[in-house]
N, C-alpha and C positions, 0 to 999 in steps of 0.2 A: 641224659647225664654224660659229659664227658668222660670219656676213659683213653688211658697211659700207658700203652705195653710197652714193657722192659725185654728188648731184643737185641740189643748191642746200639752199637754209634749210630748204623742207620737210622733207629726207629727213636734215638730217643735224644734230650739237649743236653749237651753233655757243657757243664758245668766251668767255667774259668778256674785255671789253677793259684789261684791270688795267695800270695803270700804272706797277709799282711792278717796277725794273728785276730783279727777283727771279727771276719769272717768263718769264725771255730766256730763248728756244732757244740752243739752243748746237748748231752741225752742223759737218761734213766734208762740203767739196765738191768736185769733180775737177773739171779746166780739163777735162777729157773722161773721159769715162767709157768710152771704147776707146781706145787707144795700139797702137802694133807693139813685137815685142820689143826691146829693145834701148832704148827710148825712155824718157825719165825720167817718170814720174807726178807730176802738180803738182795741189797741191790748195788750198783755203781755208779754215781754223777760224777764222769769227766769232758772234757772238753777236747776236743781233736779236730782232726783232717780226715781219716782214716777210718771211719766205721766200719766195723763194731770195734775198732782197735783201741781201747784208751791210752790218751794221750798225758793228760795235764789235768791234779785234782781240783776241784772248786772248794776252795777254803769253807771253810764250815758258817764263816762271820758273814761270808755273801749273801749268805739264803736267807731272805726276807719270810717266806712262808714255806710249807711243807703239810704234805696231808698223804693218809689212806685212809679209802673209804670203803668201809665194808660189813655186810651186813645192817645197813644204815645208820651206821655206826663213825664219826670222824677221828682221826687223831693222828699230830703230827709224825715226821717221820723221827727217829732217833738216829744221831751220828755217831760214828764209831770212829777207832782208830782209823785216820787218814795213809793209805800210801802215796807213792811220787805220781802215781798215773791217775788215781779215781781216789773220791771219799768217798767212804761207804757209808750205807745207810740200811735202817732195818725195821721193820713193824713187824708186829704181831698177828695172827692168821686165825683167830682162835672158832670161827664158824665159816661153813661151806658159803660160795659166793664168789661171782667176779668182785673183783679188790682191784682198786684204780687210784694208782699214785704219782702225788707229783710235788715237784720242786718248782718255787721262783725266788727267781735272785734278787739283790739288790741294785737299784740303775747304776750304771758308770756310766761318765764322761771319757771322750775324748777327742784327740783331731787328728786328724788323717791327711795328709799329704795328696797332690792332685794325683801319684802316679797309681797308689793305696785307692783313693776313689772310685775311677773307672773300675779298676778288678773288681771291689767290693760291690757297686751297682750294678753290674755285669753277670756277678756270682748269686746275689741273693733276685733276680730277678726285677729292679728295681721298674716302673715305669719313666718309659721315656723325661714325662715332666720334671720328674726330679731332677735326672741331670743338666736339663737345661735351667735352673732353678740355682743348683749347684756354681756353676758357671756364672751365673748373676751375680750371686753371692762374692764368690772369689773364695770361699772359705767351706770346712766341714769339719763343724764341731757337733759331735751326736751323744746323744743322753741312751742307753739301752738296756732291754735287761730280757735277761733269760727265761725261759718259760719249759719245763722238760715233763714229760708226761710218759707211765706207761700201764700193764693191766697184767696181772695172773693167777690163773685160775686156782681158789681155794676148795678143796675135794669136788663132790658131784653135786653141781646147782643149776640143772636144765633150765629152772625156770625162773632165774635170778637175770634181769632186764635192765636190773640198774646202770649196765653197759652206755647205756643209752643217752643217759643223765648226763650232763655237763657240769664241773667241777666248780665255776665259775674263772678261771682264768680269763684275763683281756682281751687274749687270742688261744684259742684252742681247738684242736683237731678234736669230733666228738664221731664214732662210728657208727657204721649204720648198718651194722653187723657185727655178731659176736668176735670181741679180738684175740679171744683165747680159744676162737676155735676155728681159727686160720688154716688152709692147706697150702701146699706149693701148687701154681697153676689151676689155680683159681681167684677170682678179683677181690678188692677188697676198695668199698668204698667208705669216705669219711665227708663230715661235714665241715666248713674251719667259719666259727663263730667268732665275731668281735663285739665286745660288751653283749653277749649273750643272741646278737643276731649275727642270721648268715651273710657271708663278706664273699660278694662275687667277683670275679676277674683277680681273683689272688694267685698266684704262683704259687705252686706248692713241686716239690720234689722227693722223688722217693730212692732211697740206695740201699742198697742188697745187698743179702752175705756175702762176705767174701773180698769187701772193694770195688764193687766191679762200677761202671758208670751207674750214675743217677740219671732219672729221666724228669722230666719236668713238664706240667699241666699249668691251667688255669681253672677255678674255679667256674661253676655254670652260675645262674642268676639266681639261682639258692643255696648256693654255697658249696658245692657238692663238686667233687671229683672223684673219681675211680681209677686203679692203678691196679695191671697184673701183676701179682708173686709169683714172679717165674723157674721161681727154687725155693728150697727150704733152709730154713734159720732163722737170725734176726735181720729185720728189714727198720731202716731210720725216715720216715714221714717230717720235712721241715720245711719250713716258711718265714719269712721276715715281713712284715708290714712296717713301711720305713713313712713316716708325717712329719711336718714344719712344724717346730716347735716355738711357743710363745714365751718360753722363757730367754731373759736377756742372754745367758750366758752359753746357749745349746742353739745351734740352726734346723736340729735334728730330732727326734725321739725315735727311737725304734726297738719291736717288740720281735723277738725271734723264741719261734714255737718249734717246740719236734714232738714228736710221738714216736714209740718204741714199740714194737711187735715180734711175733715170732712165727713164721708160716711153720707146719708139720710135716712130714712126709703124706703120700696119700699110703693108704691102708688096701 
């Protein structure tokens, strides 16, 4: 299985700075990442540069689907009053259990200028073919849509595995280890499923409290990459899978995943 250590610039691909607000993560983050049962779960979907920092809220009218799932139990997520940086979002916690929530949006179109393109293939890892593909074309008009994922632990459920389970999303990070019971400096691997199978040679990136540089992997040939939590907090797991689109009007389709976590202190 390949593995990612996060050690500064040396060790790790540090990311184009692109400007072009295309390129925004989009994440799910909990006001806490453990609750007791019975307590409501409150989270934030915004859109930024800047993790964990939010930036910019996702209008409420974008979210195509929403879920927590807990106790094997499904139900959407509820929106709340919106601020300028993040909508907030809320379920219900009511039995102990990992709880795995997630947001996806609705596609948006648009087009992107040749100078926009490089950064953006560049940032999201794209494979070479694309942009020579690109350059055939003479054009970049792309269809996309967001996909935000995260998990927190409801009271004491040792033996609660549902962890494990994939939500069904397009693209998604699914672990392969408990994610609510993460430490600092210790690994943490994930698997990134597309239509329910593993997707190898995918670029995935991981950024760490605080801002600091992201580091970026490849997928092994079952999906699987491994990345050190070299501190503790929240840490952002994303990915773009970018395809040729058959519809008239798009050259593009492209699906961008994140996953949210939180490493612990060690004890």
């Amino acid at each position: 299985m390949r593995r990612a250590v996060l050690c500064g610039l040396a060790c790790g691909v540090v990311l184009s700075g692109a400007s072009t607000a295309r390129a925004h993560d989009t994440w799910l983050r909990p006001a806490r990442f453990e609750v007791a049962p019975g307590a409501s779960i409150d989270l934030e979907l915004t859109s930024g540069m800047k993790f964990p920092e939010p930036e910019s809220a996702v209008a409420a009218d974008r979210i195509a689907a929403s879920g927590v799932r807990l106790g094997g139990t499904t139900l959407a997520l509820e929106p709340k009053s919106p601020t300028k940086a993040a909508l907030r979002l809320s379920a219900a916690a009511p039995t102990p259990g990992v709880a795995v929530l997630w947001v996806v949006s609705r596609p948006r179109t648009l087009s992107l200028k040749p100078d926009e393109v490089r950064h953006y293939l560049e940032e999201i890892g794209a494979p070479p073919a694309v942009e020579a593909r690109w350059r055939q074309q003479g054009r970049f008009r792309e269809s996309y849509s967001k996909l935000a994922k995260t998990y927190v632990k409801v009271g004491d459920a040792p033996h609660d595995t549902s962890w494990q389970q994939p939500v069904g999303l397009k693209l998604e990070f699914v672990p392969l280890q408990d994610p609510t019971a993460l430490h600092a400096a210790s690994e943490f691997a994930v698997r990134v499923l597309r239509d329910g199978k593993p997707l190898a040679e995918f670029t995935v990136s991981a950024l760490p409290p605080g801002g600091g540089k992201p580091v970026t992997a490849r997928t092994d040939p079952d999906g699987r990459v491994v990345f050190m939590l070299d501190r503790a907090g929240p840490w952002l797991l994303r990915g773009t899978l970018i395809e040729e689109s058959s519809a008239p009007d798009t050259d593009w389709q492209s699906l961008f995943t994140t996953l949210t976590v939180s490493a612990g202190q060690r004890r």
